[in-house]
N, C-alpha and C positions, 0 to 999 in steps of 0.2 A: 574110474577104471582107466588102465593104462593106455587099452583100444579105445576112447570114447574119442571118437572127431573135433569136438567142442572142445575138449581139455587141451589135445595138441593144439588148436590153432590157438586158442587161448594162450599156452607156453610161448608159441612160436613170437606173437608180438609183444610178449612181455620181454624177449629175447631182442627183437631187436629196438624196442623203448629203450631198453640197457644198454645197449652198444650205441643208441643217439646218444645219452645220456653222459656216456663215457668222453666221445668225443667232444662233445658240449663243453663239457667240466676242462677238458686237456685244450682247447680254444681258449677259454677265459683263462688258464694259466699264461698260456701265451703271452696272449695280447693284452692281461689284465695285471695282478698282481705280483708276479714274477716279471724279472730285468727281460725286456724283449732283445733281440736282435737289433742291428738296425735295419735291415730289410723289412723286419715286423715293424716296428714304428711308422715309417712310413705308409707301409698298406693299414695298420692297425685306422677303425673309428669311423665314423659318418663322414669324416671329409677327407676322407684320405689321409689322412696324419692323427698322430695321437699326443699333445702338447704336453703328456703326463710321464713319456717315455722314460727314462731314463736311459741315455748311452752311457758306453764306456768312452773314455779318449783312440782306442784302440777303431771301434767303431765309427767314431764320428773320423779322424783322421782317412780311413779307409775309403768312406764314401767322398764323404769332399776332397780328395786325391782322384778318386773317379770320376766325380762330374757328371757324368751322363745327361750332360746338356742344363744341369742344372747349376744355381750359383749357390755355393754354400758358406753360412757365415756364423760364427760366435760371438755371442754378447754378452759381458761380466754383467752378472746380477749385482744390484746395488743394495746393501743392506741396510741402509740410513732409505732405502725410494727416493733419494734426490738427484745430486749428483755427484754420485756415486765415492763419499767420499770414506765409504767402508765397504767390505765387499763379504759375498757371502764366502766361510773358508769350507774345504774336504780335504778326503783324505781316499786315496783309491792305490790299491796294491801297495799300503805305507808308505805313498808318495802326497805331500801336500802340494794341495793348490785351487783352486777357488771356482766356484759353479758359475756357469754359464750356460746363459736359452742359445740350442741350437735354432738357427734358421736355416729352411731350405726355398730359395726363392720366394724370400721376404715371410715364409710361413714358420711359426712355432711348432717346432715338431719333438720339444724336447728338453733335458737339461744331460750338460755334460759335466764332471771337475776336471777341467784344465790342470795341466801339471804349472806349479808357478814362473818354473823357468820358459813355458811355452805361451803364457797370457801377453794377446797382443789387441787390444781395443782398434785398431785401425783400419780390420780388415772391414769393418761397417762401412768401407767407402764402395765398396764394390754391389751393395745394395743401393748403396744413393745414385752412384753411376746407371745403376736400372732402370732406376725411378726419371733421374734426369732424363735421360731419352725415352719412357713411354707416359710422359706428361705432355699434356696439347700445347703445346707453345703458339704465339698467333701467328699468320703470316703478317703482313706491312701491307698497310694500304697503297696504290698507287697511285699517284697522280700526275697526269700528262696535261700540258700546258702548249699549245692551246687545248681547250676545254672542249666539252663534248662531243668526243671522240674525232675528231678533224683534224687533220693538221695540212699543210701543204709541203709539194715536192719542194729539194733544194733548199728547205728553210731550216735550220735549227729547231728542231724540236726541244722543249723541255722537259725533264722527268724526277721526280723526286717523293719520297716520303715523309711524314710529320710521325712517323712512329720509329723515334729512335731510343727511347727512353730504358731502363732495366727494368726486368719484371721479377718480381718475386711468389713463390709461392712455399705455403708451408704442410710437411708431409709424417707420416709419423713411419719411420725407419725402425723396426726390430726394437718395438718399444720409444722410442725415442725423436721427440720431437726436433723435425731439421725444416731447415729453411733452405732452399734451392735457389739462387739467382742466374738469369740469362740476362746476357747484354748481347746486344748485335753487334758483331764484330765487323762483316764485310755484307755487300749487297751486290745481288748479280743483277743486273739490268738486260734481260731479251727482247733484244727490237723488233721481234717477227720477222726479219727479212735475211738472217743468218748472222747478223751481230749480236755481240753478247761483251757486256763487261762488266767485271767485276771491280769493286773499290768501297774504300774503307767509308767514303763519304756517302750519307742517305740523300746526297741534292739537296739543293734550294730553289725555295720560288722563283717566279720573273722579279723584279729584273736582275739577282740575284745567280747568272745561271752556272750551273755546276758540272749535272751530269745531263750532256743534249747530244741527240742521235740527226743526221740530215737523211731523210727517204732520197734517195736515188731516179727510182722508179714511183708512178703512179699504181693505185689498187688499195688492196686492204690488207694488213696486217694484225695479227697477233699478240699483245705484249704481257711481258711478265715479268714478275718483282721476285725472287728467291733471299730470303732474309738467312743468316748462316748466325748463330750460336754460341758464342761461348758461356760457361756456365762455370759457379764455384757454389760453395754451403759451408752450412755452419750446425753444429751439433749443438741446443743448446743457445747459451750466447755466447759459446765458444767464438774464438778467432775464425774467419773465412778462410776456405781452402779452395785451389782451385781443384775444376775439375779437367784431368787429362785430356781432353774430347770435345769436337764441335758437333752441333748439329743443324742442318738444314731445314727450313720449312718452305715447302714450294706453295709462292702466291698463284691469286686466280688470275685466268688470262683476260685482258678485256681487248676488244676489237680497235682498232683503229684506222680509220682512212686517210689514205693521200691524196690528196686533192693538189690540181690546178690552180693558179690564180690566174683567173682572167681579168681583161682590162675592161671596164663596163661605163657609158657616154650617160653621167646624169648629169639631165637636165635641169636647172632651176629657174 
């Protein structure tokens, strides 16, 4: 019956089953089997990106011209998986030229075909530059001489570190295995009392001395090692490149006192 209460409400939610239904279906075209956006890529999937996307050049050009604080990079697929010494080829609005995983801040979010007059392999430095400054790098141990923690007014202090060595470490870059190196380039030396200096040399032990500060004044002071960074990589066992940029690692403070030498009558 047309008036039966049961039947309309019955209709009513089959009505709107259908229109979830609807909507459901027009999402999963979206973000599924049909070319998204690039705004859809990005939001599309459980982690916020969707690495199945497919952009156009048009869109990836767009966003990574934009930025929005993000760093964006393309990387040729290798169609041999080695090193890269075939590549995969396309063809987009009857222009050729060769696929590439987009990244957004070192995440796969994609593939794009590169027009071949535009394929440029280098901009991958701009992910390693990332990496190099949010890697732990150590600070440098100090060491003050004389030894635990004392030294006296008007006398030559010594200071120096045994951690001058290069450090490496190995990262995997938009597919691609890299090798990072830092070497210490310069060392700041804080003597707690408002000197500071900087120089290329880590000091040497006694009797050796290099880099020595004289206290002034009696009391206690603060001191502190800042070790500074240069850094280059290598893609691969490609050649070493450097990297444009230094970086700073601030050591820990250790206390030190200044003391008097008094003159003292031992008897024998």
């Amino acid at each position: 019956m047309d008036g039966d209460p049961l039947r309309s409400l019955v209709m009513a939610q089959l009505l709107r089953l259908t229109v979830s239904l609807v909507t459901l279906v027009a999402a999963l075209v979206m973000y599924g089997a049909a070319p998204a956006s690039a705004e859809g890529c990005v939001r599309a999937g459980l982690q916020g990106v969707n690495a199945e996307c497919q952009w156009t050049y048009a869109e990836y050009s767009a966003s990574s011209t934009a930025g929005g604080g993000h760093t964006w990079v393309v990387s040729i697929q290798c169609g041999n998986g080695g090193i890269c010494a075939e590549h995969v080829e396309c063809v987009e609005n009857g222009q050729a030229g060769f696929v590439h995983d987009v990244f957004m801040d070192g995440t796969d979010v994609g593939d794009v075909c590169v027009p071949e007059s535009e394929v440029d392999e280098t901009n991958i430095a701009q992910l390693i530059i990332r990496q190099f400054r949010s890697i732990s790098w150590p600070d440098s141990n100090l060491v003050v001489q004389p030894p635990k923690g004392q030294t006296l007014v008007n006398f030559e202090t010594n200071f120096y570190t045994p951690d001058k060595q290069s450090i490496d470490q190995t990262v995997i870059v938009a597919n691609r295995r890299v090798e990072i190196r830092a070497t210490p380039t310069t060392y700041t030396f804080d003597f707690g009392d408002g000197e500071v200096t900087t120089t290329a040399s880590p000091g040497r032990p006694h009797p050796n001395l290099d880099v020595t500060h004289v206290y002034e004044q009696l009391g206690k002071v603060s001191v502190r090692l800042d070790t500074t960074y240069g850094g280059e990589y290598r893609i691969g066992n490609g050649d070493w490149v450097a990297i444009p940029e230094t970086l700073t690692v601030a050591g820990e403070p250790q206390d030190l006192e200044i003391l008097e030498a008094l003159p003292q009558l031992v008897l024998e």
